[in-house]
Backbone as a ProteinNet text record, in pm:
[ID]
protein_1_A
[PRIMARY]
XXXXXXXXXXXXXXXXXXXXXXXXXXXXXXXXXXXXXXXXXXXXXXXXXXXXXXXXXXXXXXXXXXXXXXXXXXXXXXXXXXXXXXXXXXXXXXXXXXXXXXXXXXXXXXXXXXXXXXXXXXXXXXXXXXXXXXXXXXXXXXXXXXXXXXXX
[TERTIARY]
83.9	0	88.8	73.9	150.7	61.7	130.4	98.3	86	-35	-71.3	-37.9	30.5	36.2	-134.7	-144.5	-250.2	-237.7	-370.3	-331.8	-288.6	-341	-261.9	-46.4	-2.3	156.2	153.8	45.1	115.3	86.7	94.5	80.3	233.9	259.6	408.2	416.6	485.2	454.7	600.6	696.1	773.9	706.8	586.2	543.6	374.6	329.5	240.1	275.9	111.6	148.8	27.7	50.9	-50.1	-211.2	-361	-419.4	-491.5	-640.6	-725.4	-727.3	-697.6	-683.8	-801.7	-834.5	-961.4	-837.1	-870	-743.8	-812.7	-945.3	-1022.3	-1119.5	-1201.4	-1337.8	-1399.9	-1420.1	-1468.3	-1613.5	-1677.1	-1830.9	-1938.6	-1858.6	-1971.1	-1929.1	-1779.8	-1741.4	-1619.1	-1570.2	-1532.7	-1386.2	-1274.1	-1180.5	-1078	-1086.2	-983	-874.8	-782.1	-636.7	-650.9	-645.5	-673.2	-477.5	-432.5	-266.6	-245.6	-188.8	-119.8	23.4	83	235.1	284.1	384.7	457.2	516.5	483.1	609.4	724.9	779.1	930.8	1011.2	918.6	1008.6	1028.6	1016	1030.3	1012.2	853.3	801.8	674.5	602.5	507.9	432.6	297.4	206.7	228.2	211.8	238.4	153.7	196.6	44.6	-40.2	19.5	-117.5	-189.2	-184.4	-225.8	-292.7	-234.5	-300.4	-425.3	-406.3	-524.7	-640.6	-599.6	-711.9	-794.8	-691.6	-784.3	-907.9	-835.9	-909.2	-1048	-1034.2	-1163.9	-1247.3	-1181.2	-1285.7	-1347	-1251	-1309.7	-1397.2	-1364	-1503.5	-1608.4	-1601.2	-1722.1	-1784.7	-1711	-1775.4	-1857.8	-1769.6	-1828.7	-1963.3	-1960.6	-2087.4	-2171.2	-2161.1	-2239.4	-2320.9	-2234.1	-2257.3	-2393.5	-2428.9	-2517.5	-2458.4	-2329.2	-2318.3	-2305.2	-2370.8	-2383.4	-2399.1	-2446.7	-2504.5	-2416.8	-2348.9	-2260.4	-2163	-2085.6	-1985.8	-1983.4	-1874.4	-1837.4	-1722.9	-1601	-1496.5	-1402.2	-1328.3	-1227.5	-1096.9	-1004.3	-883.8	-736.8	-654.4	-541.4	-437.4	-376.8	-252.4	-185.1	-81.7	-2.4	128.3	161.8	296.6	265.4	152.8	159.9	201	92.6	110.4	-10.1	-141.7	-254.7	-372.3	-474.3	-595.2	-668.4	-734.1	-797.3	-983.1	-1069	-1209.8	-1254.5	-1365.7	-1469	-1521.1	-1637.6	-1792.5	-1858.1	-1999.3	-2110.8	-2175.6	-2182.5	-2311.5	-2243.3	-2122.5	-2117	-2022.9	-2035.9	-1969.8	-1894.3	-1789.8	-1628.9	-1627.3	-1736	-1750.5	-1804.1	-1870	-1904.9	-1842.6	-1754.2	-1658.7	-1560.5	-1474.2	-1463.5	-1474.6	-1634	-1700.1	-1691.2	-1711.3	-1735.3	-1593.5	-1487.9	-1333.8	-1298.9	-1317.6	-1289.7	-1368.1	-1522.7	-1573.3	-1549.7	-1510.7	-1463.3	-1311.9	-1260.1	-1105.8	-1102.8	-1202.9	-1218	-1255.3	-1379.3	-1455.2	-1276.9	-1220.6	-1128.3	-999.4	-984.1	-899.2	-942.6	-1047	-1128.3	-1130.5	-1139.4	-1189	-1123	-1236	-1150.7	-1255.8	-1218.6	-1336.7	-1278.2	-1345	-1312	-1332.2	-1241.9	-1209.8	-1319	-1380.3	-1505.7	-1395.2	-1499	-1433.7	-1328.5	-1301.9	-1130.8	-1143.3	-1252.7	-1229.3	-1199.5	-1180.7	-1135	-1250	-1367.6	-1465.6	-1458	-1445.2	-1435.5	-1346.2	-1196.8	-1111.5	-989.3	-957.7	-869.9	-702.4	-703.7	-588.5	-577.8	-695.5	-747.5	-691.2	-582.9	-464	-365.3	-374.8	-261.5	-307.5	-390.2	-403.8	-336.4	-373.1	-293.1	-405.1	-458.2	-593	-480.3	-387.8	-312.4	-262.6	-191.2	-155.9	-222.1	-334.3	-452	-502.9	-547.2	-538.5	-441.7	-344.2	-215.1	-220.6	-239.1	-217.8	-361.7	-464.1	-579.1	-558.3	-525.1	-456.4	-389.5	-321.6	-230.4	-278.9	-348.3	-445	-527.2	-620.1	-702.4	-617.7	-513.2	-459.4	-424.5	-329.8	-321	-474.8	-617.1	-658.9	-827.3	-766.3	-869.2	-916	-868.9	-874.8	-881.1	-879.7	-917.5	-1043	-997.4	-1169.8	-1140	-1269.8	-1291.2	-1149.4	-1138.2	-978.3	-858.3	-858.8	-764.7	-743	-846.6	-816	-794.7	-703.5	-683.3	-508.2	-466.5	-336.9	-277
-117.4	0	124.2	200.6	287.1	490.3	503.5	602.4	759.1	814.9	904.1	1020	1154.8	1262.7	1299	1327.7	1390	1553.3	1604.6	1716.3	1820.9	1819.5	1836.1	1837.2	1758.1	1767	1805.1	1871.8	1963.9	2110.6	2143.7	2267.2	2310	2435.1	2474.1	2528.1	2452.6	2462.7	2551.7	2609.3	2755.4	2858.1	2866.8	2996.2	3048.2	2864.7	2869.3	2991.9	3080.9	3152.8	3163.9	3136.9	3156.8	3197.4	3091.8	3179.9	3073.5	3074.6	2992.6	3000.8	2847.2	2796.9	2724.4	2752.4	2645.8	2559.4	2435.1	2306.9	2284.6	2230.4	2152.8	2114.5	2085.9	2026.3	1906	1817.7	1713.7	1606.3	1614.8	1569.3	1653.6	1809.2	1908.2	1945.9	1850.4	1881.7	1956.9	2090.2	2146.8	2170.2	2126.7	2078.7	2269.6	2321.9	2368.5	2324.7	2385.7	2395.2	2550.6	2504.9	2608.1	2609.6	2694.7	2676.7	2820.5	2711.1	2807.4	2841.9	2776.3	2763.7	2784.8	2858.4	2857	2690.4	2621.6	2506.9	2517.6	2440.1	2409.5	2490.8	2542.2	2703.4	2615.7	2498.1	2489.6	2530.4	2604.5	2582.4	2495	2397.3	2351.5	2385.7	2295.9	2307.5	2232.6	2197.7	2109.1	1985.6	1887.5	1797.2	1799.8	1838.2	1805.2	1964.2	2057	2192.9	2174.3	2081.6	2065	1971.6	1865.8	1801.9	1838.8	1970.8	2067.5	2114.5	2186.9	2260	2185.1	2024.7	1978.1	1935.6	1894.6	1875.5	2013.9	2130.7	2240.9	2281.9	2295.4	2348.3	2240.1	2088.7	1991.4	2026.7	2051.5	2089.5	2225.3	2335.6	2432.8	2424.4	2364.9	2444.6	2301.5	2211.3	2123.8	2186.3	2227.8	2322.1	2473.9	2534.2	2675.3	2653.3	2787.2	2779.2	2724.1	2678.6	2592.6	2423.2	2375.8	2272.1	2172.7	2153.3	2064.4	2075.2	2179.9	2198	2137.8	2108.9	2070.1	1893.9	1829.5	1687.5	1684.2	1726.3	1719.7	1805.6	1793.2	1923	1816.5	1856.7	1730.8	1808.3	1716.2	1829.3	1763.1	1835.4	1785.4	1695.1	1637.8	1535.1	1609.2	1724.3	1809.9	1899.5	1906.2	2004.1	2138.3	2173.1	2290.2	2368.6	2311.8	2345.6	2224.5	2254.6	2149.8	2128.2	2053.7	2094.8	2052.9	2160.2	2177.6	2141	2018.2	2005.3	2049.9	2076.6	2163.9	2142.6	2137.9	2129.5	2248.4	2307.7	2364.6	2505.4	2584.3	2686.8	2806.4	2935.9	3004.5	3060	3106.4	3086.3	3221.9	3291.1	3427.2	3361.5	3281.6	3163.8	3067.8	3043.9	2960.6	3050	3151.6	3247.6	3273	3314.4	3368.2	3257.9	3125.5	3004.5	2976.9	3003.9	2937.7	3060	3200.2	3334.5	3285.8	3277.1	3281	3122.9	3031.5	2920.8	2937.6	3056.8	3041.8	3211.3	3274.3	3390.2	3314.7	3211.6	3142.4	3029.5	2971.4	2937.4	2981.5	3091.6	3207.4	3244.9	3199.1	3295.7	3190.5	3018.2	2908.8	2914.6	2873.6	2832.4	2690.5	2663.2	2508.7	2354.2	2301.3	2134.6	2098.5	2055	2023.7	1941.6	1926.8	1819.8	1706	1579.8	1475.8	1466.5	1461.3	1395.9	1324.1	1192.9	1102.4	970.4	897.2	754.3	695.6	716.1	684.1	697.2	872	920.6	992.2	928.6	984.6	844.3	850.5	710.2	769.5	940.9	1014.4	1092.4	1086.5	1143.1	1259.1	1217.8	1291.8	1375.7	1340.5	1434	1596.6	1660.2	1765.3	1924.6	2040.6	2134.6	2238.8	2314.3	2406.9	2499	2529.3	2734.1	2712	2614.4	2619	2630.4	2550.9	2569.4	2739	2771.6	2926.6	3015.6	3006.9	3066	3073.5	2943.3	2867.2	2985.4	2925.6	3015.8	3183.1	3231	3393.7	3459.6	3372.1	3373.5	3369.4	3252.8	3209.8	3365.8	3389.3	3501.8	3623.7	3644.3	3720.4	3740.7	3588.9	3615.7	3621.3	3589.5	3569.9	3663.9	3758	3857.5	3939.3	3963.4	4061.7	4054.3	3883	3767.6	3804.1	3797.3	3818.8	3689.6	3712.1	3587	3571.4	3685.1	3644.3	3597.8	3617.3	3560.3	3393.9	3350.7	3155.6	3119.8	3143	3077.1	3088.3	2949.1	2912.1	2997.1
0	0	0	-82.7	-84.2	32.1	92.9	147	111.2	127.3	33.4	192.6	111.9	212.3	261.4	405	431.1	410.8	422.4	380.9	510.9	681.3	721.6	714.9	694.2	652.8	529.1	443.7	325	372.1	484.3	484.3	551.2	510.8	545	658.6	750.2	926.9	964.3	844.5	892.2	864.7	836.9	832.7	862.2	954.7	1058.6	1232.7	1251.5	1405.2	1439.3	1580.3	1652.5	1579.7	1536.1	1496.1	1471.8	1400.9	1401.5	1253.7	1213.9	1059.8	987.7	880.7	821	747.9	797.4	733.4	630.6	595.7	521.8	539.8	450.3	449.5	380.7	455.6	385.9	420.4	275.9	376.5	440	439.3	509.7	638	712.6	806.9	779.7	855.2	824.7	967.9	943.9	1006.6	1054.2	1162.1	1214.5	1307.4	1270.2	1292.6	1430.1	1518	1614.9	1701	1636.3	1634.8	1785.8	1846	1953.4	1991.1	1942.9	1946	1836.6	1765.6	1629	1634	1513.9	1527.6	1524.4	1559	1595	1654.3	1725.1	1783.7	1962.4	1979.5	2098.8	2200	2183.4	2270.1	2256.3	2331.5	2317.5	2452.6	2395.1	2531.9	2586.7	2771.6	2862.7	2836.8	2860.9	2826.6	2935.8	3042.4	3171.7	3118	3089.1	3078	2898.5	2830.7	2730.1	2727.6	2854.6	2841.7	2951.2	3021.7	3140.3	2959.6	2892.8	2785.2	2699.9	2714.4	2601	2685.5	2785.5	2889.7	2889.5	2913.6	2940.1	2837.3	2727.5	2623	2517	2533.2	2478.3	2537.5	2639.9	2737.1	2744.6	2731.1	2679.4	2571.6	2423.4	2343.9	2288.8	2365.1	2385.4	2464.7	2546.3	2622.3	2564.9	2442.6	2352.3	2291.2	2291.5	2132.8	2004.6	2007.2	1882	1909.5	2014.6	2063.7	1933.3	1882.2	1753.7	1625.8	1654.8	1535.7	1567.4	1685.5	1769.6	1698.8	1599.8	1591.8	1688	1745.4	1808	1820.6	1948.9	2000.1	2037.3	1956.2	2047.2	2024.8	2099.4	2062	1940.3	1906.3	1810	1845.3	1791.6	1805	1904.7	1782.3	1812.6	1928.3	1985.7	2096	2072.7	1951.9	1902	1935.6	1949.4	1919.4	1935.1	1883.1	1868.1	1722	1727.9	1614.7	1637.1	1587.2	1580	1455.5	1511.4	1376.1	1428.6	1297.8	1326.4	1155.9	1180.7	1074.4	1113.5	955.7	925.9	997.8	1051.8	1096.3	986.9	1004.6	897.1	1007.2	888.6	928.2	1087.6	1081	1147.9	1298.1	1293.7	1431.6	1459.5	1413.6	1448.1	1546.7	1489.9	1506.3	1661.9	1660.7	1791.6	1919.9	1846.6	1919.5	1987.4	1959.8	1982.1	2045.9	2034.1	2124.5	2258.5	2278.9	2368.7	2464.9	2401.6	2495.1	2499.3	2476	2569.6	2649	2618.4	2672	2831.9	2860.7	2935.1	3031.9	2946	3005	3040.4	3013.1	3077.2	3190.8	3252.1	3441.3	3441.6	3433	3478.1	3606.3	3736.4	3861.5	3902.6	3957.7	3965	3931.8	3961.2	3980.9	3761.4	3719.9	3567	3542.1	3447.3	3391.9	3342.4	3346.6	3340.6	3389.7	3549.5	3580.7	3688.6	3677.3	3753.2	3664.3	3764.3	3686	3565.5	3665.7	3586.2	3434.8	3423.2	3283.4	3257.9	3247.8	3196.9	3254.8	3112.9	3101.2	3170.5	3230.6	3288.2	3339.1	3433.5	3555.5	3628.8	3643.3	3759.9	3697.6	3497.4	3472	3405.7	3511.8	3416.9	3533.6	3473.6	3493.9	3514.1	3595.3	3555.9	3522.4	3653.1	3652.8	3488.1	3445.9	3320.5	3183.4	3185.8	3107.1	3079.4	3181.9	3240.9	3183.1	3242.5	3169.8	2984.2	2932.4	2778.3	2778.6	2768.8	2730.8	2680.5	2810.6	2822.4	2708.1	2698.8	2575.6	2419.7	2419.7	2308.7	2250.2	2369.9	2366.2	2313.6	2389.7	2305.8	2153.2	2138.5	1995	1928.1	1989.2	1806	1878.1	1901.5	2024.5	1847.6	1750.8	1647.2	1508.6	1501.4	1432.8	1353.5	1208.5	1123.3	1038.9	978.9	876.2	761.3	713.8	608.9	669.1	796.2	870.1	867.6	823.2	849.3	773.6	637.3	558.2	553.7	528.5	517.3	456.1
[MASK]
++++++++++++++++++++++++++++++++++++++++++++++++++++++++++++++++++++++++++++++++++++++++++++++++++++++++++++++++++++++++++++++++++++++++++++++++++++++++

């Protein structure tokens, strides 16, 4: 079988920054690249602080008025960022939807959703102050963010 590039690794990751990307679309689902870290610049996200984000913010934005639009929130491989599906939303609510669930997890203080054994296969490894911190940051870079902005 010969292996075909995905189209994630054809995009040119020296001249990826901080910022919310439309990767692709396929099927009607419509795939962001929600990039927080420049690559290879060494810095990444923590994983316990990357996996506080990925709990709060699945849960936020299941929780949003874009509840139904919401297929999945997960993080990258490289610990750069995450990436957001979503149906049926334009690029200006998406947008709104990814500002207001890290605007929301930038003040988070409280007990993390999902972090018992029960439901969460890694219970013990997460980070809120860091999550917090990562968020802050986030918000910043993409506080001014319009629709021409997400394209590679």
């Amino acid at each position: 079988m010969e292996l075909k590039q995905i189209a994630s690794f054809a995009v040119d990751h020296t001249k990826l920054t901080p910022g919310i990307y439309l990767s692709r679309t396929d099927r009607g689902i419509d795939t962001y690249d929600l990039r927080f870290k420049k690559p290879n610049a060494d810095d990444y996200l923590e994983t316990p602080a990357m996996h506080t984000i990925e709990h709060l913010a699945a849960t936020y934005l299941r929780s949003s008025e874009f509840s139904d639009n919401i297929i999945y929130f997960g993080p990258m491989g490289c610990r750069t960022g995450f990436y957001l599906l979503v149906i049926d939303m334009t690029a200006e609510q998406v947008i709104k939807a990814v500002q207001d669930t890290f605007r929301f997890i930038s003040t988070y203080s409280g007990k993390i959703p999902g972090t018992d054994p029960i439901e969460c296969g890694n219970y013990l490894e997460h980070d809120l102050e860091g999550a917090v911190s990562e968020a802050k940051i986030y918000c910043e870079n993409i506080k001014n963010l319009e629709k021409q902005d997400i394209y590679y």
